[in-house]
N, C-alpha and C positions, 0 to 999 in steps of 0.2 A: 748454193747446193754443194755436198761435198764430194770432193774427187776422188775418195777414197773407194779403189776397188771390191775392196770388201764388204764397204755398204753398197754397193750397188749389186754384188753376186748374192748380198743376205735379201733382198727386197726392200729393202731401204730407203732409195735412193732413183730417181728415177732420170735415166742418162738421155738426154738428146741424140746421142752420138751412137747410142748401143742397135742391135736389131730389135724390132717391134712386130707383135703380130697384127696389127694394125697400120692404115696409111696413117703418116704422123707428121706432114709437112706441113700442113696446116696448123695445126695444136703448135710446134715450133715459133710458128710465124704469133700466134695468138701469144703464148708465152711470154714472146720477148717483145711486144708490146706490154704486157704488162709490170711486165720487170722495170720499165721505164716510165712508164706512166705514175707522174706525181701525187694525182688524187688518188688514186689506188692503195698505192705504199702510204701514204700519209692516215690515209683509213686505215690502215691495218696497224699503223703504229698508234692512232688515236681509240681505237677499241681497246685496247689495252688497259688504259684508264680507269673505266671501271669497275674491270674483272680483278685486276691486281690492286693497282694504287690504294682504291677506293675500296674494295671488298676483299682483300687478300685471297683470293679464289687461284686458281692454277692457270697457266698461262694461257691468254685466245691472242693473239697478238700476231707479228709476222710468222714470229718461229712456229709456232703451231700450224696457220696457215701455208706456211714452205711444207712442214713434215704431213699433215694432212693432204696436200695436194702429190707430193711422191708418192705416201701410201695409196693414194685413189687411182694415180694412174698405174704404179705394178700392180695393184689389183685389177685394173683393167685390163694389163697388157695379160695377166695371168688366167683369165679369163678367159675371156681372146681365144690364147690357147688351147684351151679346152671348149672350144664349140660352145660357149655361153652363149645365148639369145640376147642379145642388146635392140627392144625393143621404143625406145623413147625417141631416137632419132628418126627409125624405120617408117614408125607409123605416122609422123609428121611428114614424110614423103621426103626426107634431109639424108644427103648420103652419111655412107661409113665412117669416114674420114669426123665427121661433125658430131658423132659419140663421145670423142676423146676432149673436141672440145667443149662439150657444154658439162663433162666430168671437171675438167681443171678451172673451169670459169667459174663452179658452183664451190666448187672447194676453196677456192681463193674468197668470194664472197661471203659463203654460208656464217659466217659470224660477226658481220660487218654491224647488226644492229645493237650490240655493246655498247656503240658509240652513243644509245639513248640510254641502255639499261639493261642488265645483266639480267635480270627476270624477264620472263619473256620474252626475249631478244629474236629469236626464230620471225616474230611477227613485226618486227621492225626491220628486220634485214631485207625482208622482199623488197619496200618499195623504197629503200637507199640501194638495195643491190638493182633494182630497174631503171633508177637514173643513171646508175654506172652503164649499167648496159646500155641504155640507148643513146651512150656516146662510143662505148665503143665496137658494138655490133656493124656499124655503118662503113668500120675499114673493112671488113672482111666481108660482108653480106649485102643481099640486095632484102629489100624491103620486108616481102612472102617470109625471105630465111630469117631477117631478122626477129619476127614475130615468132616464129615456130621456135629459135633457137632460145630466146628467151622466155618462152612459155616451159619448154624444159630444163632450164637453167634454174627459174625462182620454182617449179616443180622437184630439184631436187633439196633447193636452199629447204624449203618449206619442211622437208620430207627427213631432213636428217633430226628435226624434233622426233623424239620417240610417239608423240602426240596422235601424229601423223602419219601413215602405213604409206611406203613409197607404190604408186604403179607402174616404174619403170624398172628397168637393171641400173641403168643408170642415177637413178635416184638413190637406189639400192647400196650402189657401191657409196657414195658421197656419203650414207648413213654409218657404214661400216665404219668408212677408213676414217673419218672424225672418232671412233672410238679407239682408233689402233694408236692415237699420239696418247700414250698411257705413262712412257718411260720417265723415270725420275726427276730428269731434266727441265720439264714441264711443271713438276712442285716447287722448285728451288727455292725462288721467289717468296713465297708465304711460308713454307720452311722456316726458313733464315729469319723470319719475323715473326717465328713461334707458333705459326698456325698449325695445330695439330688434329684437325679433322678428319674425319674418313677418308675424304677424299686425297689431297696431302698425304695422308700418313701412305695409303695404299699406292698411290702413283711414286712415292721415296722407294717401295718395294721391288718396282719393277725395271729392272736394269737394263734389258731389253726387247724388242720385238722384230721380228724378221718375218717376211713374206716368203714362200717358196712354190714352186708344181707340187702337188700332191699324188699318193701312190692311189687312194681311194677318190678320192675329190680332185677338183683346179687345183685348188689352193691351201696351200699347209700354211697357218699361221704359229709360230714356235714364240713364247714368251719365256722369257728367263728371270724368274723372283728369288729373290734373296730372304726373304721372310712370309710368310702365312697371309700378310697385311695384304700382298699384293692380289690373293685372292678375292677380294672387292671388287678392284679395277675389273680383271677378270669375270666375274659370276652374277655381278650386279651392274656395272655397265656396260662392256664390250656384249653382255650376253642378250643385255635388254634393246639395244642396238640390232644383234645379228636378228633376233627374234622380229617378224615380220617385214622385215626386209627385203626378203624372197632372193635371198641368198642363203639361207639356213642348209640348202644342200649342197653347196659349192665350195664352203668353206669348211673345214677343221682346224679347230682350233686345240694349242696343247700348250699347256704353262708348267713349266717344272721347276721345282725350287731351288738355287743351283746353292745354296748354303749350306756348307759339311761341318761348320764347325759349333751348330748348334742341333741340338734335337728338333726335327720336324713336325710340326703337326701335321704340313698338308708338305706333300711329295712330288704330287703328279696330279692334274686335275684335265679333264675334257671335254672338249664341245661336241 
């Protein structure tokens, strides 16, 4: 993760060390188990496979999973802040504290099933992401928790397909913030090896994304495009994303084209 304070004050970047409106000693402790943990990272480097190697597609790999799991939790923590409902933990009878982690456990996993196949990958993730879990639920939970925390853990995996309408906040967030890794950084790969598809070309557009409080909503999301392209990312998947999510009224979303040295066609676009 990176130290830089400026991704951490744009939403970014999601700081252990920072204040929280959440308890967050737990999610800590769960973190950095997995940070360590061999099978974990070796899954997330062997998904990779064959979204890139094999299918030139945009990156589902570590780096995704690091920047999807920061954006899930400032959007949690932004949340939070504003009196969001976080009903997925609640009503399993699992405290506060245990929100945060079945947000970062789902986000770490939710693309683990690449490692069979890039098409419908959502339905292979649940039950490699449920062996994961029932080895490592049993450091931190008793039996009751372990069941509950994994029923909404592969409840959010399941839920970030569009397929799939989340019934949690929690689920909710995990669908979103998989659509917030949009930034350029993300296409490079199939780029550099000619892939010039929709998707590619529109994620080469988007230079950045930043979380922030909102003056109307929680949460302001600010996207900065360089070209019209990035419009895609924008309108066709972040949108089809926020759309039943049941975060459609928490969020605002704002993309502005920060390129002056060309005629624009699109300027300012919004959610």
């Amino acid at each position: 993760m990176s130290d830089s304070a400026d991704d951490e004050s744009a939403g970014r970047v999601y700081s252990p060390d920072g204040d929280h409106h959440f308890p967050d000693e737990k999610l800590h402790r769960v973190l950095e188990f997995v940070a360590e943990d061999e099978e974990i990272q070796t899954y997330l480097e062997a998904q990779n496979v064959n979204a890139v190697d094999r299918m030139r597609y945009n990156d589902h790999g570590s780096k995704h999973i690091e920047i999807v799991r920061n954006r899930a939790l400032c959007l949690y923590d932004l949340l939070k802040a504003g009196d969001v409902d976080f009903n997925g933990a609640r009503q399993q009878g699992l405290a506060e504290e245990d929100e945060s982690v079945i947000i970062a456990l789902a986000a770490t996993l939710h693309d683990i099933g690449h490692v069979v196949h890039r098409d419908e990958h959502v339905y292979y993730s649940i039950p490699l992401a449920a062996d994961v879990l029932d080895r490592i639920l049993p450091e931190f939970y008793d039996v009751a928790e372990q069941v509950r925390i994994k029923a909404e853990v592969l409840h959010a995996i399941l839920c970030h397909h569009t397929a799939e309408n989340p019934l949690t906040t929690e689920a909710g967030v995990i669908r979103v913030a998989d659509a917030l890794d949009m930034e350029s950084g993300r296409s490079r790969i199939p780029y550099e090896h000619g892939g010039r598809g929709i998707n590619t070309l529109s994620s080469q557009a988007i230079s950045r994304v930043s979380l922030q409080e909102g003056d109307t909503r929680p949460v302001m999301v600010e996207i900065a495009m360089t070209n019209a392209a990035g419009v895609y990312q924008v309108d066709n998947l972040l949108k089809a994303k926020l759309r039943g999510s049941g975060l459609e009224d928490e969020i605002r979303i704002v993309a502005v084209n920060t390129n002056e040295n060309r005629e624009q066609l699109v300027e300012r676009i919004e959610l």
